[in-house]
N, C-alpha and C positions, 0 to 999 in steps of 0.2 A: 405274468404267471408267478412269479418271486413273490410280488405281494399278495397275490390270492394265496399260495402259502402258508406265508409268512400268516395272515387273518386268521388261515384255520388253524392253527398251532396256536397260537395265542387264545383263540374262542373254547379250545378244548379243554388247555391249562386251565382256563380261566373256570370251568364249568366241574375241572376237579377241584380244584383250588376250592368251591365251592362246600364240598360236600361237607356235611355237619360231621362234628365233634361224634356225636352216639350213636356215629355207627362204629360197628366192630370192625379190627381190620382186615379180615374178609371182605365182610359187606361195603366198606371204602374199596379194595382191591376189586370186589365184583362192578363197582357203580363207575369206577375210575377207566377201566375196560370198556365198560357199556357207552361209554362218552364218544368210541369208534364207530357204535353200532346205529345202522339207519333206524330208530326209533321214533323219530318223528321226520316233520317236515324239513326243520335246519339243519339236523344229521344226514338224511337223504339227499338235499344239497349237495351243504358238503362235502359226503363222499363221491359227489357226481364233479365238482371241481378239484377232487385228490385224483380218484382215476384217471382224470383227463392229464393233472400234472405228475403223475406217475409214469403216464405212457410217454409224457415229455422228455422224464429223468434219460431212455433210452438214447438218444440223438443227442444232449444237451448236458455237456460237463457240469455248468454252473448251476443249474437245476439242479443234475443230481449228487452234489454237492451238499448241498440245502438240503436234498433229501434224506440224506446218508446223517448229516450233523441232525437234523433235527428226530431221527427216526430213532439214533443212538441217546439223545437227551429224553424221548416218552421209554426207552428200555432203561436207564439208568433208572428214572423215576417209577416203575412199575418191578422193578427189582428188588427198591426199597419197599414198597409194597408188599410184594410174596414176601420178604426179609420179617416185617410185622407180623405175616400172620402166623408165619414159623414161629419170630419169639414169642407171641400173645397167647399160641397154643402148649410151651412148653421154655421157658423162658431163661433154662438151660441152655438153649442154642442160640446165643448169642450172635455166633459167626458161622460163617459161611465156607468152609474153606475149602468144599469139592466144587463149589461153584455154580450149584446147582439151582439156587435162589434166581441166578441170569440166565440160565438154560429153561426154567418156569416160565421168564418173563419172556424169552425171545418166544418160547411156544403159545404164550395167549394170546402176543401179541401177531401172531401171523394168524393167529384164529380169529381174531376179531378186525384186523384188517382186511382176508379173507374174507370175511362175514359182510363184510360191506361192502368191498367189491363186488360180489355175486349179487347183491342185494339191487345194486344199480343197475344191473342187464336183469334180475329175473325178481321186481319186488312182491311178487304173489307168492313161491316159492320158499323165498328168504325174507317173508316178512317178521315185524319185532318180535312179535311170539316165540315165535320160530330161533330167533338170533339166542334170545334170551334163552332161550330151555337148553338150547348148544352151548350155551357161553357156560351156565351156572352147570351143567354136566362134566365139562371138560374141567374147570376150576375143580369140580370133586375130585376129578380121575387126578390130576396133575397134583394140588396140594392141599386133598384132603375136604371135608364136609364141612359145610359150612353150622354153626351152632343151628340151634333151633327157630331162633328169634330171626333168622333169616329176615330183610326187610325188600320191596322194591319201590325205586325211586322212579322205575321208567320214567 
């Protein structure tokens, strides 16, 4: 269970890691997010062997362990994120210093792990349509509209 893990952590970075240079950092923070979301077949996977090592973490220190360190390293990473689109919209804010850049990140990030959990017990329901219109809504409510040029990489 440790290496099926450890695979999808690694496959997710590696698929933000990816993302091009033009987009804005919204549009990187929206697609970086979506990387959670069962949109295709290897995301639906995926989150079918998270859920299963999720419900592990409960009975199993060393699991959730793993879980805890790696779940704090996609919220560090996704903090710098909202952190971008705060400066990119107004480049006066620099810093953060109510904290609230990590407070964004901890909320999208239960929204989009949510998002795919539900997704694996009900995918007619919660499917990518579906994930995505909740994901890009709640990014509004949380930090704000995304420019116009909006882009999707589904």
């Amino acid at each position: 269970m440790l290496d099926a893990r450890e695979t999808l952590f690694k496959r997710m970075a590696a698929r933000v890691a990816a993302l091009g240079e033009d987009l804005s950092a919204h549009e990187r923070l929206e697609e970086a997010l979506s990387q959670s979301l069962t949109l295709d077949e290897e995301r639906r996977d995926e989150a079918r062997v998270w859920v299963g090592f999720l419900a592990e973490t409960i009975s199993d220190e060393e699991l959730r362990s793993l879980h805890t360190r790696r779940n704090r390293e996609w919220l560090t990473r996704v903090t710098a994120l909202v952190a971008a689109v705060r400066a990119e919209n107004d480049d006066r804010l620099a810093a953060d210093p109510d904290g609230t850049d990590r407070d964004a990140a901890i909320a999208l990030v239960a929204l989009t792990d949510g998002l795919a959990a539900l997704a694996v017990g009900d995918p007619t329901l919660y499917d990518g349509p579906t994930q995505r219109r909740i994901l890009r809504d709640q990014l509004d409510r949380v930090i704000g509209p995304c420019p116009a040029s909006r882009k999707s990489l589904v």
